[in-house]
N, C-alpha and C positions, 0 to 999 in steps of 0.2 A: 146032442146039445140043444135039445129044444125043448118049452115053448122059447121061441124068441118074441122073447116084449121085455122091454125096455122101462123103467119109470119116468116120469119126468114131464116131460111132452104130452104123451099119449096115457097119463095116469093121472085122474083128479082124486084126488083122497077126501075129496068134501063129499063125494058120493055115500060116502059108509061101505066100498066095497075094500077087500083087503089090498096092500102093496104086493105086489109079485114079492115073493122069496128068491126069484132063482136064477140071478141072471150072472152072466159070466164075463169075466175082465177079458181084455186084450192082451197080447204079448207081441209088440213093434220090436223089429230089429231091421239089420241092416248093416252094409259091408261084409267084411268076414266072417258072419256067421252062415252058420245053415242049421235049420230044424233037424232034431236026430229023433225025438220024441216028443211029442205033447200030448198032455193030458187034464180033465180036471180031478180038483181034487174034494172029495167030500165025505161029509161025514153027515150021516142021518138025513133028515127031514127038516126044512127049518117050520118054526110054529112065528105065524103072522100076528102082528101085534093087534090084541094090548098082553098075548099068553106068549110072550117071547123070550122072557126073561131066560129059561133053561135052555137057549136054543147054543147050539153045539159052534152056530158060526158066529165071528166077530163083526160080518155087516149083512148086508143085504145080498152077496154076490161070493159066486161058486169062486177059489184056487184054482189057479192054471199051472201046471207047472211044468218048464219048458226045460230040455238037455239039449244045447247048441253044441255044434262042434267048429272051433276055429282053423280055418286055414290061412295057410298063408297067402297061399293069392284067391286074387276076385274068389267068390262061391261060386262053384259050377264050371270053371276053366281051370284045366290043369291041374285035376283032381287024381 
């Protein structure tokens, strides 16, 4: 899951260099879950704008997609 860089803060787009394509969402949980699987998800390459137009993703950042499994008590006690 790298490079890790972020936009925002540490990215000046007045420069003329391109915005990072590649960056990856979070997935917060909590209580009765627990991770069973995660992954991301992707398709292609993305192309950095102003040639963006055909790119395969809807923003700027990679699908996570996560399969929890619910119990019934706490996670991790009584499994």
């Amino acid at each position: 899951m790298y490079p890790i860089f972020t936009g925002g803060y540490g990215h000046d787009s007045h420069k003329g260099e391109p915005e990072p394509q590649d960056r990856i969402d979070f997935v917060y949980y909590a209580g009765l879950l627990g991770v069973t699987e995660s992954k991301t998800v992707v398709e292609g390459k993305p192309v950095a704008v102003p040639n963006h137009r055909g790119n395969a993703w809807p923003s700027d950042h990679a699908a996570v997609l996560t399969t929890f499994r619910v119990s019934s008590t706490r996670w991790g006690v009584g499994r």
